[in-house]
C-alpha positions as CSV (number, residue, x, y, z in Angstrom):
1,X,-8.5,-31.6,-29.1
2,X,-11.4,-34.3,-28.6
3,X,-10.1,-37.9,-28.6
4,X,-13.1,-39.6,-30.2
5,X,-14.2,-42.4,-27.6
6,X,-12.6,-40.8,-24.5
7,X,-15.3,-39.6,-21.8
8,X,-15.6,-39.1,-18.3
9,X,-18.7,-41.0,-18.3
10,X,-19.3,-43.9,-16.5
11,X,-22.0,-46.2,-15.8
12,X,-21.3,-48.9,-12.7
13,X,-23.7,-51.3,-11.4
14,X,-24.9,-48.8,-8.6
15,X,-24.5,-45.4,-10.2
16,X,-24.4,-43.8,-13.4
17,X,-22.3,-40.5,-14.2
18,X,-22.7,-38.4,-17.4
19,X,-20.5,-36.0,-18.8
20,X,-22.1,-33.4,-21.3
21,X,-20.1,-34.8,-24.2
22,X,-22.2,-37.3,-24.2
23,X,-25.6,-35.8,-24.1
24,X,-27.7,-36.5,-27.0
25,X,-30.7,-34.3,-27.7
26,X,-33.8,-35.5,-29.3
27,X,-37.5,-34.9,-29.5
28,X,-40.0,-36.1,-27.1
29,X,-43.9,-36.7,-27.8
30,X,-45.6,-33.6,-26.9
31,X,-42.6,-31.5,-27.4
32,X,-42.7,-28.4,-29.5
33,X,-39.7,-25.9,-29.7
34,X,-37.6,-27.8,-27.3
35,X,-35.2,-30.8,-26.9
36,X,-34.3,-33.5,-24.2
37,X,-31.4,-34.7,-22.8
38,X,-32.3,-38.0,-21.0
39,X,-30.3,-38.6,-18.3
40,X,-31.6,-42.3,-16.9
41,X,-34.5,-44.3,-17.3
42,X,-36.4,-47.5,-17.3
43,X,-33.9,-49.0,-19.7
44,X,-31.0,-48.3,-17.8
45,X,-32.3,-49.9,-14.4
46,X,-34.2,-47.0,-12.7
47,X,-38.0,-47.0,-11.7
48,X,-38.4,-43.2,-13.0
49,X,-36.8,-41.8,-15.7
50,X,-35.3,-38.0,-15.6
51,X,-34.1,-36.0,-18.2
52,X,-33.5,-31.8,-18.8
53,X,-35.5,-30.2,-21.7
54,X,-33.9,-27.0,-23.3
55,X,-36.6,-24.9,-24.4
56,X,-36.8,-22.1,-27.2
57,X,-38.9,-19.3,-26.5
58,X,-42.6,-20.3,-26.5
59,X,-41.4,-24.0,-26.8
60,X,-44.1,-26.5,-25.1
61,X,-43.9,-30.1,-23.1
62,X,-46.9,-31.9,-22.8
63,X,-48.6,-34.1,-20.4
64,X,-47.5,-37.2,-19.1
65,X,-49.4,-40.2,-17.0
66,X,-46.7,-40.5,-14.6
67,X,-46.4,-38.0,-11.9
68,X,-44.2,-35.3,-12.9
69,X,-41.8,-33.1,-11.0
70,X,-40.4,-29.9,-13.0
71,X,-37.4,-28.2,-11.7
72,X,-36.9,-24.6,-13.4
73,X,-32.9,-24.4,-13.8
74,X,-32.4,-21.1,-16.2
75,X,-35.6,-18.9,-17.5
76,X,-39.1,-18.6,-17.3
77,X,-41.8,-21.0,-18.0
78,X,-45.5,-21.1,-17.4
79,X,-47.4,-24.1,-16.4
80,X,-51.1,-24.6,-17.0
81,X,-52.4,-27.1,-14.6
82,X,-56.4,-27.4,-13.4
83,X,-57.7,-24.1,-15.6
84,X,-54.8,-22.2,-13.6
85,X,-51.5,-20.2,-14.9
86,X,-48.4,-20.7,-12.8
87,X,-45.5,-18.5,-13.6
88,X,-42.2,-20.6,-12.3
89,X,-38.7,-18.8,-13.1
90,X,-35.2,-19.8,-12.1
91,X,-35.8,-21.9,-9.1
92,X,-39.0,-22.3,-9.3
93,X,-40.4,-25.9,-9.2
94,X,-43.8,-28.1,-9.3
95,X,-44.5,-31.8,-8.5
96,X,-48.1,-33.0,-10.7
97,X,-50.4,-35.5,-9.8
98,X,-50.1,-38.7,-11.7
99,X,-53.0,-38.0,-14.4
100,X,-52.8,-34.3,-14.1
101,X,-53.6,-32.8,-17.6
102,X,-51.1,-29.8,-18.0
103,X,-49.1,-28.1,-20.3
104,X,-45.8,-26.6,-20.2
105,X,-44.8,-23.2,-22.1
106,X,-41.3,-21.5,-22.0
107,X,-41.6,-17.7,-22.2
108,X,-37.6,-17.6,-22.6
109,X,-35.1,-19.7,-23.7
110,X,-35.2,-22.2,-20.6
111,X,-33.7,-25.8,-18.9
112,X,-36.0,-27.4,-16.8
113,X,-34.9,-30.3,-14.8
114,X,-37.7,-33.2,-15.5
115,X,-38.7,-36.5,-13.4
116,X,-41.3,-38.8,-13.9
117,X,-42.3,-41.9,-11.9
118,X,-45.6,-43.8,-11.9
119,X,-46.8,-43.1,-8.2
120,X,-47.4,-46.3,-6.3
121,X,-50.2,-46.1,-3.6
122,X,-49.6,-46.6,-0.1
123,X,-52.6,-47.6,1.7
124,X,-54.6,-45.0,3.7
125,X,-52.0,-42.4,2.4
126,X,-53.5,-39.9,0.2
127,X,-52.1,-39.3,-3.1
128,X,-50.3,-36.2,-3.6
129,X,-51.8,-33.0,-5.2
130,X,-50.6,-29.9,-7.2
131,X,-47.9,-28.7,-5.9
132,X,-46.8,-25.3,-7.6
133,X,-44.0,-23.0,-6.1
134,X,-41.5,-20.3,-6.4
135,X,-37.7,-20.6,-4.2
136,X,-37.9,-17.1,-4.4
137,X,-41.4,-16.0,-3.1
138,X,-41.0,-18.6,-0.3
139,X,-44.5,-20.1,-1.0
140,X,-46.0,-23.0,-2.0
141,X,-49.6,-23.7,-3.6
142,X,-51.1,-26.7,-2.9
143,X,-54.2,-27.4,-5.1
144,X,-57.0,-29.3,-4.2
145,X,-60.5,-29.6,-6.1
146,X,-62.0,-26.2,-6.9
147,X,-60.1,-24.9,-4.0
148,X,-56.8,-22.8,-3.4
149,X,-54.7,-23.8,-0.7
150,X,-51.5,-21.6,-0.2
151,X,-48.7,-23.2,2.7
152,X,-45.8,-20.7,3.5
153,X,-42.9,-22.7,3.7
154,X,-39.0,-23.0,3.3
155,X,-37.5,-25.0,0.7
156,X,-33.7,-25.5,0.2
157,X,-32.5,-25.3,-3.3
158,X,-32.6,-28.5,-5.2
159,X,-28.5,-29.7,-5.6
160,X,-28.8,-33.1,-5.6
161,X,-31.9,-35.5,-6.2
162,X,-31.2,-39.5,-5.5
163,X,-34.4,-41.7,-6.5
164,X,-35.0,-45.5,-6.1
């Protein structure tokens, strides 16, 4: 039996912690076939704002000015990002360039962990670039330009992600 105003939930000056019963879903600009579940934002005190999307097969997330970093949690999506395809499945992750026009298409029914934060520029540090990869296939592609640049590398699997 649900007791209507009882949650687990909790929201403290340092933290925030959300139970599923009280998720909302709702639409998002440049969604199609798919939902949000906003998690924190802007309004709430944070400087990004993350959220999961539950996509239907074929459902679609658009761009986005912020940077963007996609998380794959369940299924398979594609991401179209500088006239490429990426294939990403469970695990599979990719961090875009603030201004990055891309597109993102479920061929499943997927969840994709979502964050978004305007980058801010530290002087004579580059801004980062495309970064596309797979937990499984151990590999990362790092796009520059016109050119393909492919680092082999180890990444843990995501658990946790604590921003500021």
């Amino acid at each position: 039996m649900h007791n209507l105003g009882q949650t687990r939930s909790s929201h403290q000056r340092n933290h925030i912690l959300q139970t599923p019963d009280t998720f909302v879903r709702t639409a998002l600009p440049g969604m199609k076939n798919a939902s949000a579940i906003a998690h924190i934002g802007p309004a709430l005190g944070a400087a990004f704002t993350e959220y999961t999307v539950e996509f239907e097969p074929k459902g679609e997330l658009g761009n986005t000015s912020a940077q963007r970093f996609i998380y794959v949690m369940e299924g398979a999506i594609t991401l179209e990002a500088k006239g490429k395809r990426h294939d990403l499945g469970a695990r599979g992750y990719a961090h875009l360039p603030e201004d990055l026009s891309h597109k993102i298409v479920a061929k499943e029914k997927s969840r994709v962990a979502v964050i978004e934060k305007s980058y801010e520029r530290i002087e004579k540090i580059d801004p980062p670039r495309l970064i596309v990869s797979s937990e499984d296939s151990v590999s990362s592609h790092a796009l520059d330009g016109d050119s393909d640049l492919q680092v082999k590398c180890c990444f843990p699997t995501i658990r946790l992600l604590i921003l500021r």
